[in-house]
N, C-alpha and C positions, 0 to 999 in steps of 0.2 A: 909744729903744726898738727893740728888733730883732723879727724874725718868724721865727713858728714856720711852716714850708710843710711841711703836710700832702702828699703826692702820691697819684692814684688812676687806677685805669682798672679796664677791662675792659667786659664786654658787657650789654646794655639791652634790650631789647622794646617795644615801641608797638603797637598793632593798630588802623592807623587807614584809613580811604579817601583814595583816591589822585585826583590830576586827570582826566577832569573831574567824579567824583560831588564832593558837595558835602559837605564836613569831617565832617560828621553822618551821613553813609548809615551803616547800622548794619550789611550786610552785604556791601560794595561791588558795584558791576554794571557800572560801565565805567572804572572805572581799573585799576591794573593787583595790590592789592590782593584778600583775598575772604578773609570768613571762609565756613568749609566745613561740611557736615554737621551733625556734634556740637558745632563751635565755640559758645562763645559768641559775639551780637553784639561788636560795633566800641566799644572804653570809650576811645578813642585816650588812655589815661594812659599814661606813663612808668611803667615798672619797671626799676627796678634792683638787683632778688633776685628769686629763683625763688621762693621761699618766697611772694611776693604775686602772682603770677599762679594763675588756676585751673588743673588739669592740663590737661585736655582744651583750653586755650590755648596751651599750650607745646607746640609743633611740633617734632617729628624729622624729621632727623637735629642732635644738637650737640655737636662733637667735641671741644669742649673747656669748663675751668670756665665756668660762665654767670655774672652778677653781677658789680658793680664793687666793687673793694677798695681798700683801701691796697697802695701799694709802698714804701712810705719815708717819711719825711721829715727837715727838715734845719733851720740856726737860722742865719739870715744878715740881714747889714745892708748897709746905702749903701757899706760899705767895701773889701768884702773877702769872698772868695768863702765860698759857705753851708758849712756843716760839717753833718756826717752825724751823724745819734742812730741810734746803733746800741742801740737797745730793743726789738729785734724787734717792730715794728709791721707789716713786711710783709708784704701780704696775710693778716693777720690781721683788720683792721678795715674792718667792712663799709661802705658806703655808700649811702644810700639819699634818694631825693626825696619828701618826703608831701606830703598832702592832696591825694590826683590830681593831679598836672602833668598840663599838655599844653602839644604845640606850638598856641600859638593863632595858626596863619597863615590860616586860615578861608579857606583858596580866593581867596589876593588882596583878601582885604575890610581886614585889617589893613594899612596902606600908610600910609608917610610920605612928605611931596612931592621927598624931599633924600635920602632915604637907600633908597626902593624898597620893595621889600616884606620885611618883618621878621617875626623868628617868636621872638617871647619866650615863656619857658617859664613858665607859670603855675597855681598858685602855684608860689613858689620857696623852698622849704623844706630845707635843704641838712642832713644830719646825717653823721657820719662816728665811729661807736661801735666801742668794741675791747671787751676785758673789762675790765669795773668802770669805764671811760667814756663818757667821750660828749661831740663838739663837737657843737652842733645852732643855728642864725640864718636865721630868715626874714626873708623882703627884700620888704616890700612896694610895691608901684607905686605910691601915695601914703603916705609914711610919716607923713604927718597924718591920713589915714584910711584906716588896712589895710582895709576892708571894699571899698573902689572896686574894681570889674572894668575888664580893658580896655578892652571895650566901651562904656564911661562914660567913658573918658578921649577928648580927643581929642589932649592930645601927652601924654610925661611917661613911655613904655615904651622910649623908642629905644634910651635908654641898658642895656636888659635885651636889646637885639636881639643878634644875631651881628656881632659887627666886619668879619668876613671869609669868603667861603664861597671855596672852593679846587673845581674843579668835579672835578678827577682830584688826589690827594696818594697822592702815593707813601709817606708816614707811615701815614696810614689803610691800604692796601694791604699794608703789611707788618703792622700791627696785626691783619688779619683773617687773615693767611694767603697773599695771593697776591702770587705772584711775576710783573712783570709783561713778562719778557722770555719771549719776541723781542719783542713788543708788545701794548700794551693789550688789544687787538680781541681778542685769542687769550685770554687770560690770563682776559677777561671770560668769554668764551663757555663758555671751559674749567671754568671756577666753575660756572656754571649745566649746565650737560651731566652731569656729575661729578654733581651734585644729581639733576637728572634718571633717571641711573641708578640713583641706589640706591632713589627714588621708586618705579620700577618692579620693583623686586627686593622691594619693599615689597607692592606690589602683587598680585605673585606670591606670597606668603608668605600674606596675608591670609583670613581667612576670617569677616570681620564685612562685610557690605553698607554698612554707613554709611560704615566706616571705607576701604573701597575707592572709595564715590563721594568722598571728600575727596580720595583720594590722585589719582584723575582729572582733577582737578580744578584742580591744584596743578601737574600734568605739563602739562593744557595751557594755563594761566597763563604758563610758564616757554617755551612754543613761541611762543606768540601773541604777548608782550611782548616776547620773543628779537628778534622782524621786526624792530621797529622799534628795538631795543637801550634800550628804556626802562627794563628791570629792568636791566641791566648802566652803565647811566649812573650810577647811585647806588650804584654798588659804591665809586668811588672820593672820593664827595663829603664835602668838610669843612667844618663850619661851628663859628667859632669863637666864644666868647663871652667878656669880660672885662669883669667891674664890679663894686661895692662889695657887699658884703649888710649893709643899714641897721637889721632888727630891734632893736626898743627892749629885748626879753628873751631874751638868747642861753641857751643851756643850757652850763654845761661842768659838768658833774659826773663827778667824777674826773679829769678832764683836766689838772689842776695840778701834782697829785699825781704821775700818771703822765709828765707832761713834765718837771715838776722846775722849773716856773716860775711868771709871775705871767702872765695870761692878760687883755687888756683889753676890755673887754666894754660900754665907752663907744664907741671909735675902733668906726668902720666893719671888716669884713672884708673881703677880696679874694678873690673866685674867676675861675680863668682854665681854660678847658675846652673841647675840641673835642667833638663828637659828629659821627659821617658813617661810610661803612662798610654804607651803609644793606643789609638782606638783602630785596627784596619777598616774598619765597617764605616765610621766617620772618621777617618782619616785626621785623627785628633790628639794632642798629649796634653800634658801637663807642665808647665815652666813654677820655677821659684828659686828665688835669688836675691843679691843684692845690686847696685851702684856704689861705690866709694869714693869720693871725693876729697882731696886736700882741701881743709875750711877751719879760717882761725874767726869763732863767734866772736858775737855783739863789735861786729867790725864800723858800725856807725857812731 
């Protein structure tokens, strides 16, 4: 059996509190976070399309597409290098995580004695739909009883953690945009300042009071956090994830058709995905990654 590797990336949203308020505060106060004004509170879910965030959540300035897609993909084995499907799948199909995910790092409460603190993403409900398909496989943290939380378990998540965080990657850094010579420190700052500016061109433009205590807000978030370089540490952090998705009922509908193959829906799936890039100001990263599927082509 060979694999089908799906590939995707692009950009995310989360709106959650920062250290040291506690995973829950609903409109942050001492980390370095804050929903503002008209925001709604803190749902710290994942999104991965604009289309599921409320407007008045989605923060300007964002200079480029938001949402993760497809970029490709390709049909490779143990032998010999993957070969490209040229079916224009790129950046046509969108991808999206349901049933609210979140990072469940709860402030250091989530903690393994071997591996530190771990931040599995929960639930893990993976879908990757183009026109007239759809891959979709939820991976539960007991696949004897999907309904267990992590908070009920005491092992049996590690394997959903990140394998590896990268505290500065220069992958991440090219993915959002920054260039990081002459050096970090500059490159960081210059991100945030840059922001800063057009915040206050924003500012000066305005003529709604709510909308200007937000944007006050936001500029001096980006001064305060600047001190101490806490919002510019997470510009360049990566955290990588790789593990099986075990769901007993995948979806592929259409997906056979459109791949031209036999799709196995027994064998476990593989996803492999970085997220980091983090933005504190719009509360945003970066994802990229793949899907892999058991898939023996021209199964027609």
């Amino acid at each position: 059996m060979t694999t089908l590797r799906i590939k995707f990336e692009g950009h995310w949203q989360c709106r959650q509190a920062t250290d040291p308020d506690p995973s829950d505060e609903p409109r942050g106060v001492s980390g370095y976070t804050f929903a503002v004004a008209h925001e709604n509170d803190f749902d710290q879910v994942i999104y991965l399309q604009q289309d599921e965030i409320p407007k008045v959540d989605f923060r300007k300035p964002h200079t480029s597409k938001f949402g993760v897609y497809s970029t490709g993909a390709e049909i490779g084995d143990a032998e010999g290098e993957p070969t490209p499907l040229d079916n224009g799948i790129g950046g046509c199909a969108k991808v999206y995580l349901h049933k609210r995910p979140k990072f469940e790092l709860r402030n250091d409460i989530i903690f393994h004695e071997l591996q530190g603190i771990i931040m599995p993403i929960c639930p893990f409900d993976l879908e990757i739909a183009g026109d007239r398909w759809r891959l979709r496989r939820e991976d539960p943290l007991d696949i004897n009883d999907p309904s267990v939380k992590v908070w009920q378990m005491v092992e049996g998540y590690a394997r959903r953690s990140p394998k590896r965080f990268n505290t500065v990657s220069d992958e991440v850094l090219s993915a959002i945009g920054i260039d990081p010579a002459p050096d970090y420190t500059t490159a960081f700052s210059n991100y945030f300042q840059n922001r800063k500016q057009w915040l206050k061109l924003r500012l000066a433009e305005t003529t709604d009071p709510i909308e200007a205590e937000g944007l006050k807000t936001r500029i001096w978030a980006i001064d305060f956090f600047s001190q101490d370089q806490r919002l510019e540490s997470r510009l360049g952090l990566q955290a990588i994830w790789d593990f099986c998705i075990r769901g007993r009922n995948p979806d592929i509908s259409g997906a056979e058709d459109y791949f031209g193959g036999r799709i196995d829906t027994e064998e476990c799936w593989r996803t492999h995905f970085w997220m980091g890039g983090f933005d504190g100001d719009l509360m945003r990263g970066y994802m990229r990654g793949y899907l892999e599927v058991p898939f023996l082509p021209e199964y027609k």
